[in-house]
C-alpha positions as CSV (number, residue, x, y, z in Angstrom):
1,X,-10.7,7.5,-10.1
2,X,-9.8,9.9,-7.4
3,X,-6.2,11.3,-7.2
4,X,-6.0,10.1,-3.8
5,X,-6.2,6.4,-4.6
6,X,-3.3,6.9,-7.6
7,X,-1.0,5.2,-6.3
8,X,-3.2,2.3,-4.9
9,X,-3.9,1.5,-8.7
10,X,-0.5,2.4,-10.0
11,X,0.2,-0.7,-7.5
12,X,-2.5,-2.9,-8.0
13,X,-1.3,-2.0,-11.9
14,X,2.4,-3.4,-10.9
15,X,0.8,-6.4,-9.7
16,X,-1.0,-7.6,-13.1
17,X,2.4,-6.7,-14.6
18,X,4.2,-9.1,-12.3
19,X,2.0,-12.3,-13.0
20,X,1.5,-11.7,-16.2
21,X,5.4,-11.8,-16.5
22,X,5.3,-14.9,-14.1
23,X,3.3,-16.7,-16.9
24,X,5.3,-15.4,-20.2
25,X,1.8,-13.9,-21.4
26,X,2.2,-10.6,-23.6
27,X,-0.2,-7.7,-22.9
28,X,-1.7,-9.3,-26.4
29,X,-2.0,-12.4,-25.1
30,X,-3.5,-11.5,-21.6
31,X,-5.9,-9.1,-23.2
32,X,-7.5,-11.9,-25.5
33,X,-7.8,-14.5,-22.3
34,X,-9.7,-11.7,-20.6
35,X,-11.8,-11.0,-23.3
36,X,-10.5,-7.0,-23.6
37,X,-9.0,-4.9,-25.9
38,X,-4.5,-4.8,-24.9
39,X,-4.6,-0.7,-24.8
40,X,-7.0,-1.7,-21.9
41,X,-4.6,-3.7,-20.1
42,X,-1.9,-1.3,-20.9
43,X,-4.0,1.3,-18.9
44,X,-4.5,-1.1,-15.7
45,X,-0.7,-2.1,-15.9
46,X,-0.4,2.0,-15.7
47,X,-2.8,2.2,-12.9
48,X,-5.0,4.3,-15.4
49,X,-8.1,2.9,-14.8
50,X,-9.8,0.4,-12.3
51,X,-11.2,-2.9,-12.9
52,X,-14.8,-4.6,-12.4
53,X,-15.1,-8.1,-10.2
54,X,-15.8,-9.8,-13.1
55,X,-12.6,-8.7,-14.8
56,X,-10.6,-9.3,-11.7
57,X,-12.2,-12.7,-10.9
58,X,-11.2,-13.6,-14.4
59,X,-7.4,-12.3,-14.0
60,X,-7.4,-14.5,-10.9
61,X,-8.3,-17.3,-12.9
62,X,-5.9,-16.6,-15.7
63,X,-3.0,-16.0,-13.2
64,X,-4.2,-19.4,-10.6
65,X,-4.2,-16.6,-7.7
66,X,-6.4,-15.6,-5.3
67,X,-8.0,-12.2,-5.4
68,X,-6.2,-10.9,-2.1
69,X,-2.9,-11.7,-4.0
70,X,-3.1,-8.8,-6.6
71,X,-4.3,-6.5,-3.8
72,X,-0.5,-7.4,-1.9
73,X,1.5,-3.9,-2.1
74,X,4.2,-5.3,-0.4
75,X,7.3,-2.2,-1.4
């Protein structure tokens, strides 16, 4: 990940926070839907690390979203 895009993921990373919230799901819980380890989650909730499509087609499915709404970095 390049520095400049930080606080892109540290957003996107906010957003997986909030719906996961929205649907009472612990990190645990959301981790084992998307068939990954929770320390994973933890570092895309930090905006550690990026995501594939595959994993972020399957969040949208989990969360009944559409891919455009975890990418909304509204302040």
């Amino acid at each position: 990940m390049e520095a400049k895009y930080a606080d892109l993921y540290r957003k996107f990373g906010l957003n997986v926070v909030y719906y996961r919230k929205m649907m009472w799901l612990t990190q645990l819980e959301l981790a084992e839907l998307l068939d990954i380890s929770r320390s994973h989650i933890g570092m895309i909730e930090l905006g550690n690390v990026g995501v594939s499509f595959d994993l972020l087609f399957k969040m949208c499915e989990v969360f009944k979203i559409k891919p455009k709404d975890l990418f909304d970095f509204r302040d």
